[in-house]
N, C-alpha and C positions, 0 to 999 in steps of 0.2 A: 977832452970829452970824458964825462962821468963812465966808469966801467958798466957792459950791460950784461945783467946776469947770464949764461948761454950752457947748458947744462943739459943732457939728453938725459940725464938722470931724473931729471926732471918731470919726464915725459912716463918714465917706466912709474914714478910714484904717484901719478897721477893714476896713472891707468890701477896699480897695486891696492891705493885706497879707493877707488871705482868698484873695483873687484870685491875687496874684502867687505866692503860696506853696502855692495849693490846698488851702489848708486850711478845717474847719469854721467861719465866726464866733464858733460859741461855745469851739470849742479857743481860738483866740486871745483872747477876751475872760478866758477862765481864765488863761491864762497871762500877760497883762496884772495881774490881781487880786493874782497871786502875785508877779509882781516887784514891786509897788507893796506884799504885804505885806512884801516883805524888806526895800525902803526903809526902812520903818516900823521894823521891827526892829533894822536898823542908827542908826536916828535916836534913837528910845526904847530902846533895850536889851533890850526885848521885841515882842513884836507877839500875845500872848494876849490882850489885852483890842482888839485892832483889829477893825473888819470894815470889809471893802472892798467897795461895791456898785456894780455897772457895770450901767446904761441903753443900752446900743447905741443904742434906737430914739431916746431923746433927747437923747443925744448927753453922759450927765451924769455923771460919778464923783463917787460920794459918799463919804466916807473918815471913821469916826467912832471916837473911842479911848471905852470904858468905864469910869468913875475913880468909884472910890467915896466917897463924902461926909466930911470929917473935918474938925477942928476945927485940927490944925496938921498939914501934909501934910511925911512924910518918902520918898515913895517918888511922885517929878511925876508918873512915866507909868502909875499905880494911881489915885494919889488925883486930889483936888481939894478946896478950901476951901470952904466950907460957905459964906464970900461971895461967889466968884466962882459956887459950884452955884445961888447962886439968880436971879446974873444970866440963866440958863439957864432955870431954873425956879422960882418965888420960893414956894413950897410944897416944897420940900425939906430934909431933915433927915439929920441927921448918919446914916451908916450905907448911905442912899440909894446907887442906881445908876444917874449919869448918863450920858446920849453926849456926847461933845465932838467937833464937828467939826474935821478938821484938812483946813490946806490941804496939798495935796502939796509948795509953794514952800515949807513951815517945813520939809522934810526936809531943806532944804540941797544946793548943788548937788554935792557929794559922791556924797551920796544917792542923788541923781536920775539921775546917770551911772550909778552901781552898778544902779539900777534897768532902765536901757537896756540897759545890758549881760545883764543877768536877763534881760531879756525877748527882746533878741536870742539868748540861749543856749539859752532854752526853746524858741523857737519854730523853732530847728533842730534839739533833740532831739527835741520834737515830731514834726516834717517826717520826719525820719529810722526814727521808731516809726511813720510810717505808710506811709513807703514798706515798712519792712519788712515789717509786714502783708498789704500788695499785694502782693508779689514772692516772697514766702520761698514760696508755695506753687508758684510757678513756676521753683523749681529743678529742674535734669533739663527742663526742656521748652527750647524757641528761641525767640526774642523778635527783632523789626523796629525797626531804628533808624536812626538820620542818623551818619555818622565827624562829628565836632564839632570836636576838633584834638588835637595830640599832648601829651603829656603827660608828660616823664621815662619816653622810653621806652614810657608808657603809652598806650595808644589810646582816646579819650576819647568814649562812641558817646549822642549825645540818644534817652531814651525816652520822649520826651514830658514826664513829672509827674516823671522825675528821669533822672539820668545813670548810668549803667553805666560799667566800661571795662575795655579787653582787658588784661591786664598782658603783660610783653612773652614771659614764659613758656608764655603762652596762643595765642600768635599762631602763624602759619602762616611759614614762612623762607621769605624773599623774595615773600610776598604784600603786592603794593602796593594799597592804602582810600585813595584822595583824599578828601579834605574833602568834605562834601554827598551822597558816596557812602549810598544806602540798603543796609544789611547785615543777613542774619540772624546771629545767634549762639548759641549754646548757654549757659544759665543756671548755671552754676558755684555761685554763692555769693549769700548775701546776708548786708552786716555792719554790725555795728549801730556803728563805731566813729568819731568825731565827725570824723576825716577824709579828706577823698578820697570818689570818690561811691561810695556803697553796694552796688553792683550788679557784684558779678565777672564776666562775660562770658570764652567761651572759643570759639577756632574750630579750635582745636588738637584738642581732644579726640576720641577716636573718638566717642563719646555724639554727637556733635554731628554726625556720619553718620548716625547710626542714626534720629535725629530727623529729619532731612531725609526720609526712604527713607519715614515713618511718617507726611509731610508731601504728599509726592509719590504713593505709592502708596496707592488707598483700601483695598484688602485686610491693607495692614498695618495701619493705624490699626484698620481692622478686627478687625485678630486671626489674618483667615483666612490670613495669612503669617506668620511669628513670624520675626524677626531673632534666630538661636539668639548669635550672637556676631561681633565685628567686631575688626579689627585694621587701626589706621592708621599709618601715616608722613605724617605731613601734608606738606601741599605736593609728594609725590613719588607714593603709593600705597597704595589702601583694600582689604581686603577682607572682605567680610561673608558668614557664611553662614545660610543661607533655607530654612525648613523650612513645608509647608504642612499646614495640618490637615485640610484639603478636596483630596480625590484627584483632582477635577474643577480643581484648579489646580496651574497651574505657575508652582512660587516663585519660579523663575530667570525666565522670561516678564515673569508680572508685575510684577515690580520696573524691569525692562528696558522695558514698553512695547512699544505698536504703534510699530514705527520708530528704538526706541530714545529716544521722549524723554521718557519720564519718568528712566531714569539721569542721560539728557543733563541735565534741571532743576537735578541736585544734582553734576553734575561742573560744567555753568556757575555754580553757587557756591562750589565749591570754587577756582575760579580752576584749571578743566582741570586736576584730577585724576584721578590714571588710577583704576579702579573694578573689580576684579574679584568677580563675586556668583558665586559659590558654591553647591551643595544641598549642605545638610546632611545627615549621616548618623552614625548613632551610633557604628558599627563605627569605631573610631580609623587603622585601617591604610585603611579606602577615604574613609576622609575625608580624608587626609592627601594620597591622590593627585589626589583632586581640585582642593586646597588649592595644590598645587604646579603646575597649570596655569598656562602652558600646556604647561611640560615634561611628559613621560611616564614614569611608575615601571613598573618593570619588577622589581620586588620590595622587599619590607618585614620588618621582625621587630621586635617587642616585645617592649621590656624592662619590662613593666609595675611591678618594685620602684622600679625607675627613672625611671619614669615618662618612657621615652624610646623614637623610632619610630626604627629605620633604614632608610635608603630605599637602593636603587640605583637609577639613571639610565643611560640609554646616553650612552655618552661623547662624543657629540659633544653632549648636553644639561646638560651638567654645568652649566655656566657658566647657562645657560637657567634652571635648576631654580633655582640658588644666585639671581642677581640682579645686577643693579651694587649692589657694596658689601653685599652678601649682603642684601640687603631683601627680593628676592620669601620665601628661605630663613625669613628670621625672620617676618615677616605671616604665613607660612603654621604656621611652629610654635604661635609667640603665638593664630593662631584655632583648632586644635584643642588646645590647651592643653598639649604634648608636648613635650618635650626633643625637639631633631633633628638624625640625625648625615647627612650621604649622601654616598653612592662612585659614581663613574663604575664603570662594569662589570668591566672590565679592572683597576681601580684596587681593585678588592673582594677578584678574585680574586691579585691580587698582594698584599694585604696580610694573607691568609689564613695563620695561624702552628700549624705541624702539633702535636700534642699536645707528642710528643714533645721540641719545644724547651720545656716546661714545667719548668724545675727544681722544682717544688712537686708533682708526681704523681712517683711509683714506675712501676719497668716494667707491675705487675703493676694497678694504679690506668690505666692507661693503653688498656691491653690490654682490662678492663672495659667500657671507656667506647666502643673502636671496635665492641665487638658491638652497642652502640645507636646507632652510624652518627654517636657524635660525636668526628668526629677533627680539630676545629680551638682552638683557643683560644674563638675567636669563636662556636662551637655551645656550648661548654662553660658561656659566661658567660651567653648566654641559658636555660639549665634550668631547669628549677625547684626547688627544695631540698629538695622531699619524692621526688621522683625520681630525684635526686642522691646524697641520704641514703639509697633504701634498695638500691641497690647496696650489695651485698656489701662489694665490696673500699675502697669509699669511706665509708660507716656514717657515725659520730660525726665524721670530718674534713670533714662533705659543705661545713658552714659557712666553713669555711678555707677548702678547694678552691674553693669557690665565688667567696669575698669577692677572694682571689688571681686569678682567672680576671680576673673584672670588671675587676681594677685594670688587670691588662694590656690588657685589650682596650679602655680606654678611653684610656689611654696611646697606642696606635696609633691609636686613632681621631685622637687629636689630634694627633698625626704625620704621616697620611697624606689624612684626609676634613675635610670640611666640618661643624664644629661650630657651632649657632646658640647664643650664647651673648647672655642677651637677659634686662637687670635686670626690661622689666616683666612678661615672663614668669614670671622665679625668684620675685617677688614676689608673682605671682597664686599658683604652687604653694605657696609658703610659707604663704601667706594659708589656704590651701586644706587646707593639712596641720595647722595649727593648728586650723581648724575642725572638721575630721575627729578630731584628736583630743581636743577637748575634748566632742563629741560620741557617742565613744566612752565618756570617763574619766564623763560625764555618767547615762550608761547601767549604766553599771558600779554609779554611784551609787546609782541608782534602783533595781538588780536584788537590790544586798544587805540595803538597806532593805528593800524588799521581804521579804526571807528572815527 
């Protein structure tokens, strides 16, 4: 009889790599079975006739091949001789189905390595299929960890059962994590790809404000505040706006705290960021003056095709409104979702272009347009085109008239004012106008159908 493995040592390694891997015993012992059946298969050329049976509690692997009975064997790892079958069993006959133990030492040390290696590969894609289980639900939330060490750039953070890490894209400019440091972070990603650790981690992200706020304040987690939207600069300048659903709260209060220290929680995580909270409000033009605190608007208009707000400021708040390096100006467009142009006061009315320099209007186009009090370029390009259109003297050209007005007034805008010009804003509205109108063409669908 083949020798059968029997080793209590067996038993302690199993439990050791269970331990150190966190993993189930009987994952490991499965995945043990299956590299020791590829040995096989690499040894014999097959592994259909093997079974592999593993004893954890006794510590025993037992390995047996099935070869059927025959008189002259042309196929080793099927058959077996009908003299050696009955060394096995001496009541066997041709045709029979015996078990032949095999020691795992005749797979050859080839074998054996290739089976290490199996079992080392499995038991990390393993590890990897179970962290991702654990964690994939915990995208979009903040997770607690240890900085562990740097990494290509990468920020490499202990989560206990596995590692995460910030990539450098993710990170905060010029925020310094020493080693040992305890850090929250926001859950980005989770990837199943065999290297690097699984767990994208981000502290870049706005989301990972928003978290914090829903972390610190119980009325948000609650609900009874709703964080309508948020716009960061990391490492420089947050601002979120806070709507409550309970009249008997105040969104702006609560989030702020008695004394200020529930903000203070998530600005000392932030590594002192400045934090400005916001009430929200539907109306686009008083949301927008709020948005642009601490400066003061002193007037707005909308270009709603445009999807863009003009503000004036008094001029000694220009600079106030806009920002160092225009940041307060874009946080503030980025959170109500708007295109944003703004003038100092003086600066508005100096860049005011009277019809009459309009080569694209006639006198008598002109003359129309001042008996409805619009005599600038700038009143002109905000109309509306059914208003436009059914003047008389303008009809079927109102389209032109109009598209012409617009171009030049955005021309001077960008000559004379403050334009926010801001990729991940154009790419929310982008994002926004495709959904709009595949939501549209979607209905369209449905209505003809319908018919």
């Amino acid at each position: 009889m083949a020798e059968i493995i029997s080793n209590y040592q067996i038993l302690d390694a199993f439990e050791d790599i269970a331990k150190d891997k966190n993993l189930p015993q009987d994952v490991i012992i499965e995945t043990l079975r299956q590299a020791l059946m590829t040995a096989a298969r690499k040894k014999f050329g097959t592994s259909e006739n093997i079974e592999v049976d593993i004893d954890a509690e006794l510590g025993i692997i037992k390995i047996v091949a099935k070869k059927t009975v025959v008189m002259k064997v042309s196929e080793p790892s099927l058959e077996i001789a009908k003299k050696e079958a009955k060394k096995i069993n001496p009541d066997v006959k041709v045709g029979d189905v015996v078990e032949v133990e095999i020691n795992p030492a005749d797979f050859g040390r080839n074998a054996i390595m290739a089976a290490k290696q199996n079992l080392i590969q499995r038991i990390r894609e393993t590890e990897r299929e179970m962290v991702f289980a654990d964690f994939r639900h915990k995208i979009g939330e903040i997770i607690s960890g240890t900085v562990q060490r740097m990494e290509r750039g990468n920020i490499i953070v202990n989560l206990g059962k596995t590692e995460g890490f910030i990539p450098r894209s993710e990170q905060v400019p010029n925020e310094h994590l020493p080693i040992g440091k305890t850090i929250r972070a926001y859950v980005k990603d989770v990837r199943r790809e065999t290297s690097g650790p699984p767990v994208v981690l981000s502290r870049k992200a706005a989301e990972f404000v928003k978290c914090l706020f829903e972390f610190e304040v119980p009325e948000v987690y609650e609900g009874r505040v709703q964080i309508v939207s948020v716009s960061r600069e990391a490492g420089e300048r947050t601002k979120i706006a806070v709507y409550s659903t309970d009249d008997r709260i105040d969104p702006v209060g609560a989030c702020v705290g008695l004394k200020g220290t529930r903000v203070q929680s998530v600005v000392k995580e932030l590594s002192n960021e400045k934090i400005d909270i916001i009430p929200y409000s539907p109306d686009p033009e008083v949301f927008i003056q709020k948005a642009l605190a601490p400066a003061e608007v002193v007037g707005t208009f909308l270009y709603p095709d445009e999807h863009k707000i003009l503000v004036i400021v008094p001029d000694d708040q220009l600079s106030l409104a806009i920002g160092k390096g225009g940041v307060n100006a874009r946080l503030a467009a980025r959170l109500v979702g708007w295109r944003l142009t703004i003038y100092g006061e003086e600066q508005y009315k100096n860049t005011a272009m009277p019809l009459e320099n309009a080569d694209f209007l006639t006198k008598e186009q002109v003359d129309a347009l001042l008996q409805y009090d619009i005599d600038t370029i700038q009143k002109l390009a905000r109309m509306k085109f059914e208003l436009l259109r059914s003047i008389e003297q303008i009809g079927d050209e109102a389209a032109k008239i109009l598209k012409n007005a617009r171009e030049l007034a955005n021309k001077i805008e960008e000559e004379s004012a403050f334009v926010t010009k801001d990729r991940k804003l154009e790419d929310s509205l982008n994002t926004d106008k495709e959904v709009n109108e595949k939501n549209i063409l979607r209905r369209l669908q449905q209505e003809s159908a319908e018919s």
